[in-house]
ZAPA-410541 format. One record per residue: x, y, z of N, C-alpha, C, O in turn. Coordinates in steps of 0.2 Angstrom, whole numbers, plus 5000, padded with zeros to 4 digits. Example, Ala and Ser with C-alpha at 12.3 -4.5 7.8 and 13.67 -1.06 7.14 Angstrom:
506649725039506249785039506649845039507149835042;506449895035506849955036506450005039506750065040;
% end
This chain:
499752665058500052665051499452635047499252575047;499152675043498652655038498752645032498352635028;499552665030499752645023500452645023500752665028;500852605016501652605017501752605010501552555007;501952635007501952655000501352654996500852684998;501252614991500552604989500152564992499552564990;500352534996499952484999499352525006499552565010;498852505007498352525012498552455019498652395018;498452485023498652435032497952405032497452435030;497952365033497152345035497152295042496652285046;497752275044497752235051498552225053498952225049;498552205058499152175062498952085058498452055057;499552065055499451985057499951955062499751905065;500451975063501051945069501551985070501552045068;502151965074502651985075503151945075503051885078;503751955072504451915073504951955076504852015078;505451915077506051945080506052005079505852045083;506152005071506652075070506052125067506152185067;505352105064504952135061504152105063504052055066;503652155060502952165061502752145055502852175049;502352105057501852085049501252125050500952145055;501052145043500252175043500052145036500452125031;499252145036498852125030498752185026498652235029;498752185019498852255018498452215011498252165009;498452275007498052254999498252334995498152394996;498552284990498852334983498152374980497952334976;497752424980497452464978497452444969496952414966;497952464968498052474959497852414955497652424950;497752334959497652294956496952254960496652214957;496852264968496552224973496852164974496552104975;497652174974497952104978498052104986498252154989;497752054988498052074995498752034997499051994994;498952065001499952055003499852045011499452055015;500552035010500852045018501352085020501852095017;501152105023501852175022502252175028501952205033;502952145030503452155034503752215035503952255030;503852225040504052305043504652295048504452275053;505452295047505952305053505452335057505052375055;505552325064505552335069505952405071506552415070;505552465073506052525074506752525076507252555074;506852475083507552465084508052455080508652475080;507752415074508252375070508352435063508752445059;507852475064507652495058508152575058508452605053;508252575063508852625065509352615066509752655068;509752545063510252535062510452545053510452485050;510552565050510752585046511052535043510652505039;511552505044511852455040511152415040510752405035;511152405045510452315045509952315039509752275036;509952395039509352425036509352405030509052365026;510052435027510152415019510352335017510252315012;510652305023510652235021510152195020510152145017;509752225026508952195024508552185018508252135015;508552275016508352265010508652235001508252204997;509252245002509652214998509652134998509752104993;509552115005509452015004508852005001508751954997;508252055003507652045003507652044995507451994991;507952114994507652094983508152024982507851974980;508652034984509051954980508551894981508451844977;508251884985507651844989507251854985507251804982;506851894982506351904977506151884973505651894970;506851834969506751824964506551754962506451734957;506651734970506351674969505651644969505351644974;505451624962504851564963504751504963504951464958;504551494967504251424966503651404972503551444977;503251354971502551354972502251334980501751344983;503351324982503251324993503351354994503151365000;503751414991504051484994503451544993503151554988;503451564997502751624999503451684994504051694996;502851704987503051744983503451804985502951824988;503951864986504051934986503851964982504151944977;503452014981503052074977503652124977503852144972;503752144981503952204981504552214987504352194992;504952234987505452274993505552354993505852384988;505452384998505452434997505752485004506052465008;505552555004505852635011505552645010505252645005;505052685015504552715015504452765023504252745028;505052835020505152875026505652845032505652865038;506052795028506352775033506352705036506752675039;505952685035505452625036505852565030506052585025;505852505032506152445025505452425025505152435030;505152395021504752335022504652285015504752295009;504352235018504452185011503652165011503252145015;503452175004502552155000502652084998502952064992;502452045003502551975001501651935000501151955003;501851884995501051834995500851825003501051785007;500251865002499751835010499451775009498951775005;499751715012499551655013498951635020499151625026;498151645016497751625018497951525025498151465024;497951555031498051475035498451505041498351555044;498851455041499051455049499851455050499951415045;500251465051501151455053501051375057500551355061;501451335055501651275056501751255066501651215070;501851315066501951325077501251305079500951245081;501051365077500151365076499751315077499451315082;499951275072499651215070499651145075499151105076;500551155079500751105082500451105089500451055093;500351155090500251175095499551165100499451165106;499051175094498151165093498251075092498151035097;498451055087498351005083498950935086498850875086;499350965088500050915093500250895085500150925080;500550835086501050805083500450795076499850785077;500850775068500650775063500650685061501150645063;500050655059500350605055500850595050500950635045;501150545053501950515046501550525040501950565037;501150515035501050525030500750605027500650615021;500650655032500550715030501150745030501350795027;501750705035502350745035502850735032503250775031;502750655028503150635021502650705015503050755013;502350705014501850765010502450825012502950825009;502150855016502450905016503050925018503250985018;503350885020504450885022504250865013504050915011;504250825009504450835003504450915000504950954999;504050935000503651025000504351065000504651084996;504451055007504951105012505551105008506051145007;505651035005506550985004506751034997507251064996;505851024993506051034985506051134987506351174984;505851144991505751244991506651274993506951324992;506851214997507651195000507951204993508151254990;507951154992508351134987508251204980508751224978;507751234978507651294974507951334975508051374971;508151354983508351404984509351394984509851414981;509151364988510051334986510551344980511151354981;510051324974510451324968510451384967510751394962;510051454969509951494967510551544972510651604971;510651494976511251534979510951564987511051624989;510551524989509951604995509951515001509851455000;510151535005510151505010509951535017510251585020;509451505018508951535023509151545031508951585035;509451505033509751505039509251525045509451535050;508551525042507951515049507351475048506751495047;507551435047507051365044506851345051507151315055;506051365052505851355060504951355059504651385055;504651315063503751315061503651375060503351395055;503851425064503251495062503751525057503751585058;504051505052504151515046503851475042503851505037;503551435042503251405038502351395039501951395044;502251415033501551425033501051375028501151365022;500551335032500051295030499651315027499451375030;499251295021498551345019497951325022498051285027;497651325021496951335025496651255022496051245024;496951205019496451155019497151115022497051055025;497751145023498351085025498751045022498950985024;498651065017498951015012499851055008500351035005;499551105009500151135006500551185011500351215015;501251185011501651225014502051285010502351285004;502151325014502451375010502851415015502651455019;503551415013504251455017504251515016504051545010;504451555023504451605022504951635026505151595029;505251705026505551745028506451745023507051765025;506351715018506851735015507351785015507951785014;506851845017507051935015507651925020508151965020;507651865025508351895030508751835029509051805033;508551815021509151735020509751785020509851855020;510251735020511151755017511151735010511051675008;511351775007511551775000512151774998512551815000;512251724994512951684993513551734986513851714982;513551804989513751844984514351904986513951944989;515051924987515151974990514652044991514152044987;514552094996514452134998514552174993514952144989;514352224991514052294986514852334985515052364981;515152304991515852354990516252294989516852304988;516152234990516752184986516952164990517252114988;516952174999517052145003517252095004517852065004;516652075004516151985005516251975012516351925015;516252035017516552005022516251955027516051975032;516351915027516151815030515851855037515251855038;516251885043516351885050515351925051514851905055;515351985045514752035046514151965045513651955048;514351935040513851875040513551845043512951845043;514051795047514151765053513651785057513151755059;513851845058513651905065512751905063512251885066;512651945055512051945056511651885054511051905053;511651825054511551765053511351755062510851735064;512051765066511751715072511151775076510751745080;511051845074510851875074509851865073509351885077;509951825067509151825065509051765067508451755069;509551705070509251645072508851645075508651675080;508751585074508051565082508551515086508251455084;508951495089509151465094509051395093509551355090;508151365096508151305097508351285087508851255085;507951305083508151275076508851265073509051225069;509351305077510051335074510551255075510551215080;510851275067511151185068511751205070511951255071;512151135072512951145077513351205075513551245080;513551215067513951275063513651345068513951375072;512951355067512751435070512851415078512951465082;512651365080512651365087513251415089513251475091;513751365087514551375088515051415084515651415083;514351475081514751535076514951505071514951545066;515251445069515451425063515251425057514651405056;515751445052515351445046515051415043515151355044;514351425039513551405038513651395030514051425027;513151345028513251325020512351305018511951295023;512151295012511551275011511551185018511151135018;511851195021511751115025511551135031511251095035;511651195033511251225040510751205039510451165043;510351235033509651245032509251165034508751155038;509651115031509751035032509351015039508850985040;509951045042509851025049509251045051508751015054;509151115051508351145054507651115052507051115054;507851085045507351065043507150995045506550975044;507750965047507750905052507350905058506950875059;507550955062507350985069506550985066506350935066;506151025063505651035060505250965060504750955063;505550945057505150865053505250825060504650805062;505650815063505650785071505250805073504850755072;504850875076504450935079503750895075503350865079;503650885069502850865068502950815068502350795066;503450745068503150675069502950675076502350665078;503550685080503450665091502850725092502350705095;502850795090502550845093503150875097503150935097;503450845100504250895106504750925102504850935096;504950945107505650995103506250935103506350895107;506350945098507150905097507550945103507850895106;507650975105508150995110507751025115507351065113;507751015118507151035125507451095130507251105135;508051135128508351145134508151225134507751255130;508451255140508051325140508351405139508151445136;509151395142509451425142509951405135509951355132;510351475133510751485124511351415127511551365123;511651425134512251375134512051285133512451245131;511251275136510951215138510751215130510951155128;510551255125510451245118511151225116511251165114;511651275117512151265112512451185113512551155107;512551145120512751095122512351025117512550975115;511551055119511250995114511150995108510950945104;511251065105511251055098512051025095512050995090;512651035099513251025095513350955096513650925092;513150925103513250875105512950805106513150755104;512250825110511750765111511350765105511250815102;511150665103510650675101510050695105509950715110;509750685097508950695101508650605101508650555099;508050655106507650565109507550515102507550525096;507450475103507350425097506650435096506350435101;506350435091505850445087505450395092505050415096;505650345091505250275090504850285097504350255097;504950325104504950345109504050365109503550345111;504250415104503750465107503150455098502550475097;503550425095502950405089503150345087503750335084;502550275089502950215089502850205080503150155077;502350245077501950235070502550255065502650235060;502950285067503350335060503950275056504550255058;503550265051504050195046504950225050505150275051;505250155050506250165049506250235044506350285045;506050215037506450265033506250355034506650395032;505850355036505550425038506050455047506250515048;506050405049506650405055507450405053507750455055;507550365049508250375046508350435042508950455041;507750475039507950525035508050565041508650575041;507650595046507750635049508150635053508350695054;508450565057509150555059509850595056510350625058;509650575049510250585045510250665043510750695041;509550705045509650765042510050805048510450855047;509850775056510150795062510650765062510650745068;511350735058512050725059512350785062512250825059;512750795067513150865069513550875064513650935064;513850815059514450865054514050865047513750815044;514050925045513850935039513850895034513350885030;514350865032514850805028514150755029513750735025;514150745036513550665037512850665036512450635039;512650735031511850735030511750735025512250705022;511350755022511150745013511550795010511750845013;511650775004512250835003511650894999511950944998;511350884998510650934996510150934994510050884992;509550994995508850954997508650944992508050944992;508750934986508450874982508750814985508250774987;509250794985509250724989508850714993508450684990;508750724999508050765004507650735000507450675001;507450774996506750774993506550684989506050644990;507050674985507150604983507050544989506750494989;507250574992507150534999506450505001506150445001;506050575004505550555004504950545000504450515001;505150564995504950554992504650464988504050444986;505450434989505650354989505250324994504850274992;505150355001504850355005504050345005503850295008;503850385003503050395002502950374997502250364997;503050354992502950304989502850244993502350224993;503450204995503550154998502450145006502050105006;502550185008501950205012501450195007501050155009;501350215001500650214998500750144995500250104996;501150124993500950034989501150014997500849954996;501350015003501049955007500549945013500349985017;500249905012499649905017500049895024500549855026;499649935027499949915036499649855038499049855037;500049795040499849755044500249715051500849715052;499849695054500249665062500849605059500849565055;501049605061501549565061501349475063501449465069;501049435059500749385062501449305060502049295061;500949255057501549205056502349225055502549275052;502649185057503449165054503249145044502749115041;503949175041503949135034503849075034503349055031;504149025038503948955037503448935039503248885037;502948975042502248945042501848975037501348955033;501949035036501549065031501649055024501249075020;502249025022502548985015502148935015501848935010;502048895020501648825016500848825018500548785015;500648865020499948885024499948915016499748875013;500048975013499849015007499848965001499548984996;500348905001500448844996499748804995499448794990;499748785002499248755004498548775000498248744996;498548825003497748865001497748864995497248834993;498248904990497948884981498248834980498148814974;498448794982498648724979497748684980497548634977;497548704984496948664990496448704982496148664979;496548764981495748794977496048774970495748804966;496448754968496748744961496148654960495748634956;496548624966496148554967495448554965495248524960;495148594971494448584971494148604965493648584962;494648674962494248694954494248614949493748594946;494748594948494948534943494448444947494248414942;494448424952493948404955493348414954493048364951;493048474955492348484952492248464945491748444943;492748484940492648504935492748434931492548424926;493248384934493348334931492648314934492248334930;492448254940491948254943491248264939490848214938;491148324937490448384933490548334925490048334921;491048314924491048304917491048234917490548204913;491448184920491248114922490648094923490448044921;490248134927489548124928488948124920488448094918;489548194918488748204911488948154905488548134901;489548124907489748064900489348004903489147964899;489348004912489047934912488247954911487947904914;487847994909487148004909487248004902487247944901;487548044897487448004891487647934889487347914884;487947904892488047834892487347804893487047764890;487247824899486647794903485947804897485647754895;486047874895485347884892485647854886485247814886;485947844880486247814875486047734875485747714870;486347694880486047644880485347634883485047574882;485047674887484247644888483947644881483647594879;483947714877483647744871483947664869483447624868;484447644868484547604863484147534863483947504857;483947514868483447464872482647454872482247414871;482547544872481847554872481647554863481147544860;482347574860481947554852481947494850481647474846;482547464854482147394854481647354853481547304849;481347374860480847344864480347364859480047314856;480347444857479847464854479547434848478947414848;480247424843479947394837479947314838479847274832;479947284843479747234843479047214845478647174843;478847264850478047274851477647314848477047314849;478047334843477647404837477147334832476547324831;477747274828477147244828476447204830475847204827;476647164838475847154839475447194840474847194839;475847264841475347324843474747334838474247334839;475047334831474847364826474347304825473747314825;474547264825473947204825473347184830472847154828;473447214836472947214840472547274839471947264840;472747334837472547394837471847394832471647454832;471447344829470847334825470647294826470347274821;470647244833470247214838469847234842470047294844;469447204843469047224851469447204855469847174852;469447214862469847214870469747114869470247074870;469147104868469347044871469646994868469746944870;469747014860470146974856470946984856471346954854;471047054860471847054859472247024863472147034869;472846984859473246944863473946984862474147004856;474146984870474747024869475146974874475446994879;475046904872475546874877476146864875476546854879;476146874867477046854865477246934865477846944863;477046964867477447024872477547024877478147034878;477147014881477547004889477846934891478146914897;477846904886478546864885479046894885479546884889;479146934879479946974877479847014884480246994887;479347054886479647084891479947054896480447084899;479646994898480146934904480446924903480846904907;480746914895481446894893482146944894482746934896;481547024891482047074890482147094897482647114898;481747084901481847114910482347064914482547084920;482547024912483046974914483847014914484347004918;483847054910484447084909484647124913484147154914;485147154918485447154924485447244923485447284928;485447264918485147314915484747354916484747414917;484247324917483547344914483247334922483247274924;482747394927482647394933481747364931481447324934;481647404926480947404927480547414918480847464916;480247394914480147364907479247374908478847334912;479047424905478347434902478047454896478447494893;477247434894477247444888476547454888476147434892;476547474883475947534886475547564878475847594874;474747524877474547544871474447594868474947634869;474047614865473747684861473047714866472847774866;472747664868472247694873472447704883472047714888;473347694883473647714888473647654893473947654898;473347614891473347554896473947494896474047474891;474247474902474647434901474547374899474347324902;474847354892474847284892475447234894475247174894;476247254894476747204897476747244899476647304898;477147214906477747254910478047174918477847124921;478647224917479047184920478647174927478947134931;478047204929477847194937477247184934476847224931;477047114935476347094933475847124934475447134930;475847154942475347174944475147234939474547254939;475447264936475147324932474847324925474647364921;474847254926474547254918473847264916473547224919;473447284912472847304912472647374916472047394915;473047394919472847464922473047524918473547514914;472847584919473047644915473547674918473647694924;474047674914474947704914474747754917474147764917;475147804921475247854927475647884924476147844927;475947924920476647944920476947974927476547994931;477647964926477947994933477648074936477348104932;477748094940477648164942478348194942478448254940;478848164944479348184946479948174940480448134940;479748204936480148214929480548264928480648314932;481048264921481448314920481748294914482148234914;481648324907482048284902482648274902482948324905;483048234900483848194899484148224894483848214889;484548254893485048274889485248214884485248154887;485448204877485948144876485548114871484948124870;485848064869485348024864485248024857484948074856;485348004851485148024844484547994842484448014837;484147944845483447924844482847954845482847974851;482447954841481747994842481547994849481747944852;481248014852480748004857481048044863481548064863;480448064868480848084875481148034879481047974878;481548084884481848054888481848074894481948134895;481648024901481448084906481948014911481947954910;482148074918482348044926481848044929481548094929;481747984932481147994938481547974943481947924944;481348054949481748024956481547974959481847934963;480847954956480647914962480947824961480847774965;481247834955481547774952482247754958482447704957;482447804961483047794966483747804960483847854957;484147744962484647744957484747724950485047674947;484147764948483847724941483747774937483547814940;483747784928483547794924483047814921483347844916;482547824919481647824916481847854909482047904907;481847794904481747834897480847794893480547734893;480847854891480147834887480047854880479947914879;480047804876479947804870479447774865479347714866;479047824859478647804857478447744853478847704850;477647714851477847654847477647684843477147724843;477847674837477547714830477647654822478047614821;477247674819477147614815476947654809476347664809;477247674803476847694799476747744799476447764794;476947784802476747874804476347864811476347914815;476047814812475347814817475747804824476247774822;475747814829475747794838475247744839474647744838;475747694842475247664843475447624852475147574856;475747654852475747684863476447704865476947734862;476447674870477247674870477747634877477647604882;478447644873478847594880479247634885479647684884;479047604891479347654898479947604900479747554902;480547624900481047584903481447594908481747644907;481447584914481947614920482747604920482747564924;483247604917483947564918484247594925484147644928;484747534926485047554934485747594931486147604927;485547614936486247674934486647654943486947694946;486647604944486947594952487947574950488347594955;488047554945488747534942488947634940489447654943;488647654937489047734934488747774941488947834940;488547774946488547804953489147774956489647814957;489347704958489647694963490447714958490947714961;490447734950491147754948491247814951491647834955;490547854948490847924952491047914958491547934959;490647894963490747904970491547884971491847914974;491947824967492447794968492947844965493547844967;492747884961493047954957493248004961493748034961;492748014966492648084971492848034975492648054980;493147984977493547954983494447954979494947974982;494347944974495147934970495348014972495948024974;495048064970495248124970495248164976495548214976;494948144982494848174987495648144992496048184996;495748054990496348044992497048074987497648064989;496848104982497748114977497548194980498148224981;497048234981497348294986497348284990497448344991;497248254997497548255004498348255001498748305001;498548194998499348174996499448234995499548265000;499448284987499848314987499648384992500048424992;499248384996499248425001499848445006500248485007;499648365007500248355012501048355010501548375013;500948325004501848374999501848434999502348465002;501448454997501548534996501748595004502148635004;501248565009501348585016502148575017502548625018;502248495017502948485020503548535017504048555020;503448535008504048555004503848645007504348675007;503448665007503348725011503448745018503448805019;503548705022503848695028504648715027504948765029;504848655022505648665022505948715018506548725017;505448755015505648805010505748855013506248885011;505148875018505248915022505548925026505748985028;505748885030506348865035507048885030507448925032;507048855024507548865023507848935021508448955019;507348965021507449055017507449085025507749135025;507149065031507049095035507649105039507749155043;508049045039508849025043509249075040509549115044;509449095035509849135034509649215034510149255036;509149225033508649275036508849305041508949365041;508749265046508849265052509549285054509649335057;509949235052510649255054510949335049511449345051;510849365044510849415041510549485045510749545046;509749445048509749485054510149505061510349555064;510249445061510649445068511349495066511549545070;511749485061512249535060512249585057512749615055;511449615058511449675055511349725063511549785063;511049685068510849695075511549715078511549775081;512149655078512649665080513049715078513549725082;512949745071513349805068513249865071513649905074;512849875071512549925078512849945082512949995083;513149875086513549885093514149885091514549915095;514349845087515249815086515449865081516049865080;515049925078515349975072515649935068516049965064;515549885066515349845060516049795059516349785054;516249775067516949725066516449685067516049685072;516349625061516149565062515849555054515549605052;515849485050515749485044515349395045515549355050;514949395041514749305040515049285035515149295029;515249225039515749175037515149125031514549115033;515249095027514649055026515149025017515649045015;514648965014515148945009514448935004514448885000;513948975004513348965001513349024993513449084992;513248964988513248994983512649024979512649034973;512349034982511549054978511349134981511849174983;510849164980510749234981510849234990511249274992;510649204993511149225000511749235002511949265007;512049194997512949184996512949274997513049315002;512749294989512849344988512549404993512949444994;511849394996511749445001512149445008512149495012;512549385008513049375013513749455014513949495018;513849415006514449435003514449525003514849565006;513849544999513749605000513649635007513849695008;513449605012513449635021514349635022514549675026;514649615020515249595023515649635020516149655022;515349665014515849725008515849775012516249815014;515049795013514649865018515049865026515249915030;515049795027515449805033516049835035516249865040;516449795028517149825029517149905028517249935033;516949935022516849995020516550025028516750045034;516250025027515650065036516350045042516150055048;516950025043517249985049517650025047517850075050;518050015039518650095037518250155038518550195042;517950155037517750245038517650245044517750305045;517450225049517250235058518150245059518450295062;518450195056519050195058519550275056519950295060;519350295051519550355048519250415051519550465050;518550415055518150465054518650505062519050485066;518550565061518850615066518350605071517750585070;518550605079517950605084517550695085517750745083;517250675088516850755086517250795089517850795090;516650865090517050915090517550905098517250875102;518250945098518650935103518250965109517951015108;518250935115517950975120518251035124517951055129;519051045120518951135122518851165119518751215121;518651165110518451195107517751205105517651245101;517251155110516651165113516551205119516151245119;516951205124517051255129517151315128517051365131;517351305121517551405121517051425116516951485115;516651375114516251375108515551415114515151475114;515551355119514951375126514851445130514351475132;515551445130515951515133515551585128515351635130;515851565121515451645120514751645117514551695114;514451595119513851585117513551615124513051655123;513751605131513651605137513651725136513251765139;514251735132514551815134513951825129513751885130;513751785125513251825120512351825121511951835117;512251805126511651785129511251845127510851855123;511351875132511251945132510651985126510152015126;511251965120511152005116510651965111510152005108;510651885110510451845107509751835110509351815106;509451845118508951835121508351905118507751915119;508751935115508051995112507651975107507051995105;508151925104507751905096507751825095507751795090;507751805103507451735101506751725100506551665099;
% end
């Protein structure tokens, strides 16, 4: 076959049940398509023939960005076929198949995809009844899905003669199914609603979390039995990674009664959607401390960097007040000294050496060196030489300034101000003698800075003991904080563990009135409601009316193993 209406054959791409895909491209414009062809068996059924085509255009109208487009439906000699978007990628089987099971965050991505293409078609009345991997097709980077085979949905409309007749429906629905996908209702012939579709898409979304079949069995009666009947294995089994709420969605979309799943796939869609969300704002981590240790351990830690910043910072600034004190009162001392040395100075200063007498200065200096203050007192003329100082030995020799300087911050008095390390816990300020506009040498003073050391050191011990204290307040009140949030915790879990088993007879007793009270209160409301409805609910289907359900599933093997 090298052409089918307008369209040119250019390859085989697969085969379904009931029809043959081929790659084909519209001439008139250069689109390439897919072109579905019944199957000659089928194609010679005459009714099939025309309901095929008839579902297929009602099917056509629908767009939306998951469902693989219909171009065109059409006869050609006999022939039905449907010109649908060729989707560049692989069918969802395919996929599973090479690649095994999907990560939980590519299958919240695309079960949202599938829920909203679900849910599109629904309202539009087209319910597909063969929701299965090799209907659904991936593109070529995996990101996107797209539903396919529409052309043989059930459409939600009387037949062309008014009919409407339900039984032909039925028939050609169990017809197109695929077995393993077919939810309880098709198993068991029962009438089918947009919530079949529900269910298969459950089976689906199962299929790419574990990689396995939700029902593994082989035989139509070994299917019918575990579709109407058994769960399926527990997620958490065969994917220990897949969040609860991804597990609960799928759970709930495989309920056996239709009533007990999402009542339609935008609900579905909102779902996962709630879901993936919740996946992207949390970071995965192991499960490490209890709340009571990690409440006061996190207290701890900023309460600890809150200290240290205020610490430093008180500390950093007690320090700079006692150097301006320090440098304040030396400066204040050395202009002392100054102007009282500025006069002999000025007076010896037009002597020869050996006429100047500078004894009633190094008197003041013995006197001024007496002060508990003052480490070290020198004085120093115009030609650099010392003439008082508090260390005799230095007198007559040439002044050395320190090596190990740095000016001082602080001060409103003329002159520099310098720290010499090699002073220890001492001061160095130096200040000019000046007389008239002229220099006429100058005074080097050391003060002890040993009392504004030993405050800070006594500062950095006061603050180092008021955080250990509140350290240890904060740890303790964080212990019982935590304890206290975690006890009820605990027990709110424990009754949620037990609802499980007991179908929700049991409520917490408790007389607390704060947000526990209430999250109490609220378990005990859910529980009554959830314990009336088990109470109310019908037990499932009766099991002779699964036997007989077995029974013509068993007489129909035959017929349904052509187009599994």
């Amino acid at each position: 076959m090298n052409t089918l209406g307008r369209y040119q054959i250019n390859g085989r791409l697969g085969e379904g049940a009931m029809a043959d895909v081929y790659r084909a491209v519209d001439p008139s414009i250069g689109r390439k398509v897919a072109i579905k062809v019944l199957k000659p068996e089928y194609a010679r059924n005459a009714a099939l023939n025309v309901r095929f085509l008839r579902e297929a255009r009602a099917a056509g109208v629908l767009s939306h960005p998951n469902i693989a487009t219909i171009y065109e439906v059409g006869e050609e000699k006999g022939v039905a076929y449907i010109a649908m978007e060729l989707v560049e990628g692989q069918p969802l089987d395919a996929h599973l198949q090479i690649n095994g099971r999907m990560p939980y965050e590519r299958v919240l991505k695309l079960g949202q995809q599938l829920a909203g293409a679900l849910a599109y078609a629904h309202r539009t009345g087209v319910v597909h009844r063969d929701v299965k991997p090799s209907n659904i097709l991936l593109s070529s980077d995996g990101r996107t899905a797209k539903l396919v085979d529409f052309g043989v949905a059930r459409i939600d409309e009387p037949d062309s003669d008014g009919s409407g007749d339900p039984l032909g429906r039925t028939q050609f629905g169990q017809m197109i199914g695929t077995p393993r996908y077919m939810s309880p209702e098709q198993a068991l012939s029962l009438p089918v609603d947009h919530r079949s579709d529900l269910f298969s898409l459950g089976i689906v979304l199962y299929e790419m979390v574990t990689g396995k079949a939700a029902f593994p069995g082989i035989g139509l009666a070994t299917l019918a039995i575990q579709i109407a009947q058994e769960r399926v294995e527990p997620i958490e089994r065969a994917a220990s990674d897949c969040p609860p709420g991804l597990s609960f969605i799928i759970d709930k979309l495989l309920a056996k009664k239709p009533e007990q799943r999402f009542a339609d796939g935008d609900a579905v869609r909102s779902a996962i959607l709630r879901e993936l969300s919740a996946t992207e704002e949390s970071t995965p981590a192991r499960r490490g401390l209890s709340l009571r240790l990690k409440l006061p351990i996190l207290l701890a830690g900023v309460t600890l960097a809150v200290l240290a910043l205020c610490g430093s910072i008180i500390v950093t600034r007690e320090e700079q007040a006692f150097e301006r004190m320090a440098v304040t009162s030396g400066q204040t001392i050395a202009t002392f000294v100054a102007s009282n040395a500025g006069v002999v100075a000025v007076d010896n200063a037009g002597l020869p050496v050996d006429e100047q007498d500078w004894s009633a200065l190094q008197a003041f200096v013995d006197s001024a060196s007496d002060d508990s203050e003052i480490s070290q007192l020198t004085v120093v003329d115009a030609d650099n030489v010392v003439r008082a100082a508090s260390d005799p030995r230095r007198i007559g020799k040439y002044y050395t300034p320190p090596r190990t300087e740095r000016p001082v911050s602080g001060g409103n008095t003329p002159g520099a101000s310098y720290t010499d390390k090699s002073q220890g816990s001492g001061m160095r300020i130096v200040r000019p003698i000046d007389y008239a506009g002229t220099s006429y040498g100058k005074v080097d003073i050391v003060v002890r800075t040993d009392e504004l050391s030993a405050a800070t050191s006594n500062t950095r011990f006061l603050l180092v003991m008021l955080s250990l204290v509140v350290m240890a307040t904060v740890i303790i009140v964080g212990y019982l904080s935590g304890a206290a949030v975690t006890r009820p915790l605990a027990r709110l879990r424990s009754a949620l563990n037990e609802a499980a088993t007991s179908r929700f007879a049991l409520r917490i007793s408790h007389r607390r009135r704060d947000e526990f009270g209430d999250a109490f209160d609220a378990f005990n409301f859910a529980a009554a409601a959830a314990e009336a409805g088990l109470a109310n609910e019908p037990e499932n289907l009766e099991a002779s009316v699964l036997e007989t359900r077995i029974a013509d599933a068993d007489d129909q093997a035959g017929d349904i193993r052509r187009v599994a």
